[in-house]
C-alpha positions in Angstrom: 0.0 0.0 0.0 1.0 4.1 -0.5 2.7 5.2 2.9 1.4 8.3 4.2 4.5 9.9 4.6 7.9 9.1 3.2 9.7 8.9 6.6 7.4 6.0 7.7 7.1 4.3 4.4 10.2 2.1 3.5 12.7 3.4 1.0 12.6 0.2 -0.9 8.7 1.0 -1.9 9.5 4.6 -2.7 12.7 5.8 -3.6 14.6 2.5 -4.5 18.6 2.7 -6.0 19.8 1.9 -8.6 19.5 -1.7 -10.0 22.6 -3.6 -9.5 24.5 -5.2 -11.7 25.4 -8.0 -9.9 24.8 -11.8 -11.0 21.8 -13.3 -9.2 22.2 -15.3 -6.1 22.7 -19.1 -6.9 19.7 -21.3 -5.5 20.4 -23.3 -2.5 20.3 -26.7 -2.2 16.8 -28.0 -0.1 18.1 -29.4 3.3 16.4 -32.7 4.7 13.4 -32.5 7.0 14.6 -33.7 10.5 13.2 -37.2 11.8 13.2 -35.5 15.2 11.4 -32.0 15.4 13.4 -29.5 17.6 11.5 -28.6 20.4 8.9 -25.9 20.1 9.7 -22.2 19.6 7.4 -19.5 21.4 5.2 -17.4 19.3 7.0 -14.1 19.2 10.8 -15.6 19.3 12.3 -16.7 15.9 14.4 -19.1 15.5 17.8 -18.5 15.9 20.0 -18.4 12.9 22.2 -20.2 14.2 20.7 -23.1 14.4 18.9 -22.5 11.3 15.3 -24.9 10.4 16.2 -25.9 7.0 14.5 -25.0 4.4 10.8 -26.6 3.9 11.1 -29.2 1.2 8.8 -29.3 -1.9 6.4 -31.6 -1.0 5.6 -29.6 2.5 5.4 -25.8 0.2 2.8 -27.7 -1.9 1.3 -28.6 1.3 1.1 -24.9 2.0 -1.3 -24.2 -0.9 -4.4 -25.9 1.0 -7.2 -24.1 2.4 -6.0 -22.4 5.8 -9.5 -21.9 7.0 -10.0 -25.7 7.3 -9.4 -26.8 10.7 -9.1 -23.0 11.8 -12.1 -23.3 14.2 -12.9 -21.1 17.6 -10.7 -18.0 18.4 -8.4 -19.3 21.6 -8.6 -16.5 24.1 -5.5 -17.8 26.0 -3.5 -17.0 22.8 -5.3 -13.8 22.2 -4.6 -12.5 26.0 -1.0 -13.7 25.2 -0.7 -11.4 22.2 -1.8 -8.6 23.8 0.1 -8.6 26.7 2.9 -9.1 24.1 1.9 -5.6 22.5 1.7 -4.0 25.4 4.8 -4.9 27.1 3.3 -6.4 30.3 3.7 -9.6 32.1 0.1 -10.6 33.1 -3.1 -9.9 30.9 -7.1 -11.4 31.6 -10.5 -10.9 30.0 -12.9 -10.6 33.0 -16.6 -11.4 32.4 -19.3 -11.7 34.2 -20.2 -15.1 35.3 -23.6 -16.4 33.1 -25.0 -17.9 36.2 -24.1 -14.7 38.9 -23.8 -11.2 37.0 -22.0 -10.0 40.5 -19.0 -12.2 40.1 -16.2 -12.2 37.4 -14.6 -15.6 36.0 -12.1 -15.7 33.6 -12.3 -16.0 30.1 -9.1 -15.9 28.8 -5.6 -15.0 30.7 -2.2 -15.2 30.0 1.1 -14.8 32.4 -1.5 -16.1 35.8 -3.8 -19.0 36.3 -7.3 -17.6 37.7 -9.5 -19.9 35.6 -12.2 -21.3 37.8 -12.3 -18.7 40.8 -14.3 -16.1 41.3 -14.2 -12.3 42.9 -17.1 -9.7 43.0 -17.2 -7.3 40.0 -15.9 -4.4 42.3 -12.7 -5.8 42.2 -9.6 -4.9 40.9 -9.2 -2.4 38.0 -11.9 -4.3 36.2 -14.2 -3.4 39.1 -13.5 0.5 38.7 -13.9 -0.2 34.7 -17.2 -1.9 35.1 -18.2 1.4 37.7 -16.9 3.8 35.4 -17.6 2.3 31.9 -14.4 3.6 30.5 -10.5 2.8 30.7 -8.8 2.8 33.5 -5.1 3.4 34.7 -3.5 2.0 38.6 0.2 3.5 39.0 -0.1 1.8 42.7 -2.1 -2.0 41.7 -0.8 -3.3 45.5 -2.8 -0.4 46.9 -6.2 -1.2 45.4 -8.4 -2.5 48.8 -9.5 -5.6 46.8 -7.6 -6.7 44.0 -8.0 -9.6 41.8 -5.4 -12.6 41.9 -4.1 -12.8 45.3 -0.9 -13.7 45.9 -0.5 -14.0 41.7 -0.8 -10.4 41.0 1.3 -9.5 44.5 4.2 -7.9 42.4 1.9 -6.2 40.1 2.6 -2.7 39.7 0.9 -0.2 36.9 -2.0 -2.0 35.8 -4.9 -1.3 33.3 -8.4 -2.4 32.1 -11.1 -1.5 29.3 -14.6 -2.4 28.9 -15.2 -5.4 26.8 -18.9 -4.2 25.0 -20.5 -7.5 23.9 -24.0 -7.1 21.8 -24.2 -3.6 23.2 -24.1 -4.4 26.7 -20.9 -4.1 29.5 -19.9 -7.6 29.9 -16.3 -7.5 31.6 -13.2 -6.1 31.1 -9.9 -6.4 30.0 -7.4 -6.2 32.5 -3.5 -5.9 31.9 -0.6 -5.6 34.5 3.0 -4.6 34.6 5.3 -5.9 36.9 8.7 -4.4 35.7 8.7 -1.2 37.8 10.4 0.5 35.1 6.9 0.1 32.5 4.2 3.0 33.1 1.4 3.2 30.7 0.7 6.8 29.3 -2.6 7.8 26.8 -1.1 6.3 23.8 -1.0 2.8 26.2 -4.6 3.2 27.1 -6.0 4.2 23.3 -4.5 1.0 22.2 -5.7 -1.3 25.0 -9.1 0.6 24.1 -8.6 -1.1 20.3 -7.3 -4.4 21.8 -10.4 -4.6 24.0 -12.9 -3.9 21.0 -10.7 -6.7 19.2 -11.7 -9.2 22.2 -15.0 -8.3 22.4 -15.8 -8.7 18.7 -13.6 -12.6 19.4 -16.7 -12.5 22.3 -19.3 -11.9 19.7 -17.8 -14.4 17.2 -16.2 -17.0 18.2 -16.0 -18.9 15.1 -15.9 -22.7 15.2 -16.3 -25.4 12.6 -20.1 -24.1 12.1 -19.1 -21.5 10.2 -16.1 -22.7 8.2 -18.3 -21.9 5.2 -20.0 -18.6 6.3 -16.0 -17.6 6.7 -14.9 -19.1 3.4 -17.4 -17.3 1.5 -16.5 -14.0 3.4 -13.0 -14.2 2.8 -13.3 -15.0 -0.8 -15.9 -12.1 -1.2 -13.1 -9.5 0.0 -10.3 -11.2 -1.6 -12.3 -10.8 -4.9 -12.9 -7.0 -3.9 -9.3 -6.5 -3.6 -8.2 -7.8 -6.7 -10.7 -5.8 -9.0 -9.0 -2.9 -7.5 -6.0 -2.1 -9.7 -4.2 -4.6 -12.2 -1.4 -5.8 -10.6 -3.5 -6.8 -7.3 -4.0 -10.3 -7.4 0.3 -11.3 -8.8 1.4 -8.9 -5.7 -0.7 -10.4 -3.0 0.2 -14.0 -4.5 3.9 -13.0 -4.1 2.8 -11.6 -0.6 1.4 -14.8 0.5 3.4 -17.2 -1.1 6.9 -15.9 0.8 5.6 -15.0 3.6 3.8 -18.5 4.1 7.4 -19.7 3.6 9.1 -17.4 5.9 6.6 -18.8 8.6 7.4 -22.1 7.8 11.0 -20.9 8.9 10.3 -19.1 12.3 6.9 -20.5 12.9 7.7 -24.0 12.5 5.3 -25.4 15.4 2.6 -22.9 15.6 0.1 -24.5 12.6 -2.5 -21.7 14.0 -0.9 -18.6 13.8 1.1 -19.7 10.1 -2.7 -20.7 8.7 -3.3 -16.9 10.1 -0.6 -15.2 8.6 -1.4 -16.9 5.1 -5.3 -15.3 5.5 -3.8 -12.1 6.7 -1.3 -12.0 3.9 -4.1 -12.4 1.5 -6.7 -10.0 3.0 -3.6 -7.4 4.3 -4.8 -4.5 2.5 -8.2 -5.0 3.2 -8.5 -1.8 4.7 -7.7 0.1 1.3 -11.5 -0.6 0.2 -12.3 2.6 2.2 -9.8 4.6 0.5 -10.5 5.9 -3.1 -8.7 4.0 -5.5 -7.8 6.6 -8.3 -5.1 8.4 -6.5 -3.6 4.7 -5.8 -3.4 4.3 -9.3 -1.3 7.6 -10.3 2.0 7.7 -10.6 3.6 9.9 -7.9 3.3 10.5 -4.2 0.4 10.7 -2.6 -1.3 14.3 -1.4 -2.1 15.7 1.7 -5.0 13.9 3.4 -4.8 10.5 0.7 -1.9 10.1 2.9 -3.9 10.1 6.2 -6.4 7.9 4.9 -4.1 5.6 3.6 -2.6 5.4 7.2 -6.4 4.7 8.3 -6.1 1.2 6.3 -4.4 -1.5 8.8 -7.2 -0.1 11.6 -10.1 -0.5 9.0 -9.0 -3.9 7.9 -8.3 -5.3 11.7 -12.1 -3.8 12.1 -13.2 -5.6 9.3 -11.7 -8.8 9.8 -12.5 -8.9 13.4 -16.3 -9.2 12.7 -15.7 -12.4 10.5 -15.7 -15.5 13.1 -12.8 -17.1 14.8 -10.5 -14.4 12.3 -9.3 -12.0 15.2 -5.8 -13.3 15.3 -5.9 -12.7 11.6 -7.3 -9.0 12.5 -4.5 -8.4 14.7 -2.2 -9.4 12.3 -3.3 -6.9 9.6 -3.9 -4.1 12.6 0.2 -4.3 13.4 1.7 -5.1 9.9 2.7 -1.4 8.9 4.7 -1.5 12.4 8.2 -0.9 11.7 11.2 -2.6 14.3 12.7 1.4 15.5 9.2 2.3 16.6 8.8 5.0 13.2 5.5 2.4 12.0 1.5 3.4 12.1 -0.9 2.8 13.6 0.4 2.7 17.4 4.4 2.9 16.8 5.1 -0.1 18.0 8.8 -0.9 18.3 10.9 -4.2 18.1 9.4 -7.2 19.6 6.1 -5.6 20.9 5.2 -6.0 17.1 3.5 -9.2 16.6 6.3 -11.8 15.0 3.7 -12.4 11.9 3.2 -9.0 11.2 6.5 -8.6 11.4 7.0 -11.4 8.7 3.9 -9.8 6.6 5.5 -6.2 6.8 8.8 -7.3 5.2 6.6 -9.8 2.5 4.5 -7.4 1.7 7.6 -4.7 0.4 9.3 -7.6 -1.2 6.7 -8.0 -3.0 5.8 -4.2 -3.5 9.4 -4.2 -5.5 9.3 -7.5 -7.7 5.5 -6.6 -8.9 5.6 -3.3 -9.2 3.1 -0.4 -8.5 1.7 2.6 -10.2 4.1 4.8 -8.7 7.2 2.3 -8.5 8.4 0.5 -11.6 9.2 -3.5 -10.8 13.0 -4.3 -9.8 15.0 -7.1 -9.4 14.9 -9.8 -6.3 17.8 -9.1 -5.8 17.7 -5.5 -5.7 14.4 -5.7 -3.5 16.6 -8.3 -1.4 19.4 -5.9 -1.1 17.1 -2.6 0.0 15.6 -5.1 2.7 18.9 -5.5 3.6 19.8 -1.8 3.8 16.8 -1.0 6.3 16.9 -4.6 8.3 17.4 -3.3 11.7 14.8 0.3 11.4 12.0 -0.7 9.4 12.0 -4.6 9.7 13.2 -7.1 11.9 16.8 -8.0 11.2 16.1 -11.5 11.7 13.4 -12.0 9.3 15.0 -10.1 6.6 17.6 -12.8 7.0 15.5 -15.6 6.3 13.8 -13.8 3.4 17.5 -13.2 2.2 17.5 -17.3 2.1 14.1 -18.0 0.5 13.7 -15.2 -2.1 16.4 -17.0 -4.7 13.8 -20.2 -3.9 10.8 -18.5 -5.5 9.4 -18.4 -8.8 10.5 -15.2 -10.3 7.8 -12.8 -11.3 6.8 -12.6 -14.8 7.3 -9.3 -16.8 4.2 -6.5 -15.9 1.5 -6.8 -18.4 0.6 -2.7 -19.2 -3.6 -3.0 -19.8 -5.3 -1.4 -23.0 -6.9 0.9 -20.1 -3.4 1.9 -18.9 -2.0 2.4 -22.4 -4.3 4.9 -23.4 
């Protein structure tokens, strides 16, 4: 997609050097799969390089191409509460609701960094109690001197803490409740306005839930934008094949035990620029930068696609995927400015497939270039705008992939 403004855009979509003339890299040789998988790597750590996970052999990258909504099913809260507390750079996160059977009690829905599943505290407790009183955010600088505090003993060292109102069909149904106990973390506005979006991403994950029910209902969405997207412009559908054919490769590499969150990042690599159906598309078209407030709503597009995606069931991990992929590693990204390894690790893998591919396509403003002069300007900002380490596996896998075939200039364009 356009940047809204060159210093947060990266230089390899804009302003990229000249090609070079050097001979392309020679393809390595597959490696083996191992007989014995390593053991399994958390979420938002890559794999060190290392100990490199060789390369995926043919047979599994054909294996990639099958529908990654099969099998999906139900959003897991756990793994959602996880993610957020990753974003926000604190060690203990819950979603509080109200218990079906006794509206004046909270249970736990979904936590991650404590185990409170299957107790139960009145709903003036803890920050969630002054959110459910006050029906808006909430921040504690002093959590240990709240007079009744949810957790006990497990959210003793708790420091700053935070909640926001989880709205479910309209109605106040719990909140969700983060905590920080590095004493050095202290949540400002910015904090609280992106736990506002995070709860609204929960509560639509409330609303739908997915499950194997609606396997269809979601196929038939997801193919309905998909379809939108690539009437759009000419080059749509080749760039966001590129998109999701490397990136589904690079997740193979760094996600190599997480099935979930790689079948997410292929639908979020598909459905990334989602957003962009709110924004006109004849200014994406021209060539040139973009003017003045196209910028701004261009900047608009992760938050409109998260939106979007959110209200399709069991896709919220996919949503929050999309919401952070415009995040850059020094912090200089959109929406939130997210920095370094509060970014989600698959939209951190999305971001850096998406410009590759941004390069070897083409757009209206940017003439196609080289893979290896898109690998080389990944290269270049590996370290400010992406994560070093995934430009490095990208560096091994783009000589891999099929190179892209010469842009085809329609009668429309030609006139």
């Amino acid at each position: 997609a356009h940047a809204p403004a060159a210093e947060h855009a990266p230089a390899a979509e804009h302003a990229p050097p000249a090609e070079s003339a050097a001979s392309p890299t020679p393809e390595p040789a597959l490696a083996p799969e191992p007989s014995t998988p390593p053991a399994p790597t958390p979420i938002d750590v890559a794999v060190p390089l290392s100990q490199p996970t060789p390369l995926p052999a043919a047979d599994r990258f054909t294996r990639r191409r099958r529908d990654p909504i099969a099998g999906l099913g139900a959003i897991d809260l756990d793994r959602l509460a996880g993610m957020i507390g990753d974003v926000l750079a604190v060690e203990l996160c819950a979603i509080l609701m109200r218990a079906p059977d006794d509206p004046s009690s909270l249970i736990v829905a979904g936590e991650a960094g404590v185990s409170l599943r299957g107790k139960r505290w009145p709903t003036e407790a803890g920050v969630a109690g002054m959110v459910l009183s006050r029906v808006e955010p909430v921040i504690i600088s002093d959590y240990a001197g709240l007079r009744s505090r949810i957790g006990d003993d497990q959210t003793a060292g708790v420091g700053t803490a935070a909640a926001a109102p989880l709205m479910v069909h309209r109605a106040l149904r719990g909140a969700l409740s983060v905590g920080a106990t590095n004493p050095d973390r202290h949540f400002g506005l910015s904090d609280l306005e992106l736990l506002g979006s995070l709860a609204e991403l929960v509560a639509t994950a409330l609303t739908h839930p997915g499950g194997p029910e609606s396997e269809e209902s979601v196929r038939a969405q997801v193919e309905g934008l998909g379809a939108a997207m690539d009437a759009r412009e000419p080059d749509a559908r080749r760039r966001t094949a590129a998109v999701s054919a490397i990136a589904a490769r690079i997740g193979d590499r760094l996600l190599p035990h997480d099935e979930r969150t790689r079948a997410e990042l292929v639908l979020a690599a598909r459905l990334h620029n989602v957003g962009m159906l709110r924004v006109p598309s004849a200014p994406l078209l021209r060539p040139g930068p973009l003017e003045g407030g196209q910028g701004r709503l261009v900047a608009e597009h992760p938050g409109w696609g998260c939106d979007l995606l959110a209200e399709i069931p069991g896709l919220q991990g996919v949503a929050a995927i999309v919401r952070f992929h415009q995040e850059r590693w020094d912090g200089s990204g959109y929406p939130h400015g997210l920095a370094g390894r509060r970014i989600p690790l698959a939209s951190r893998i999305l971001g850096a497939s998406e410009a590759w591919a941004a390069m070897t396509i083409g757009r209206a403003h940017a003439p196609a270039r080289s893979p290896e002069h898109a690998v080389a300007e990944l290269q270049r900002v590996a370290g400010t705008h992406f994560d070093p380490e995934v430009i490095e596996v990208l560096t091994a896998i783009s000589p891999t992939m099929p190179r892209p075939l010469p842009r085809v200039q329609s009668r429309q364009q030609s006139v």
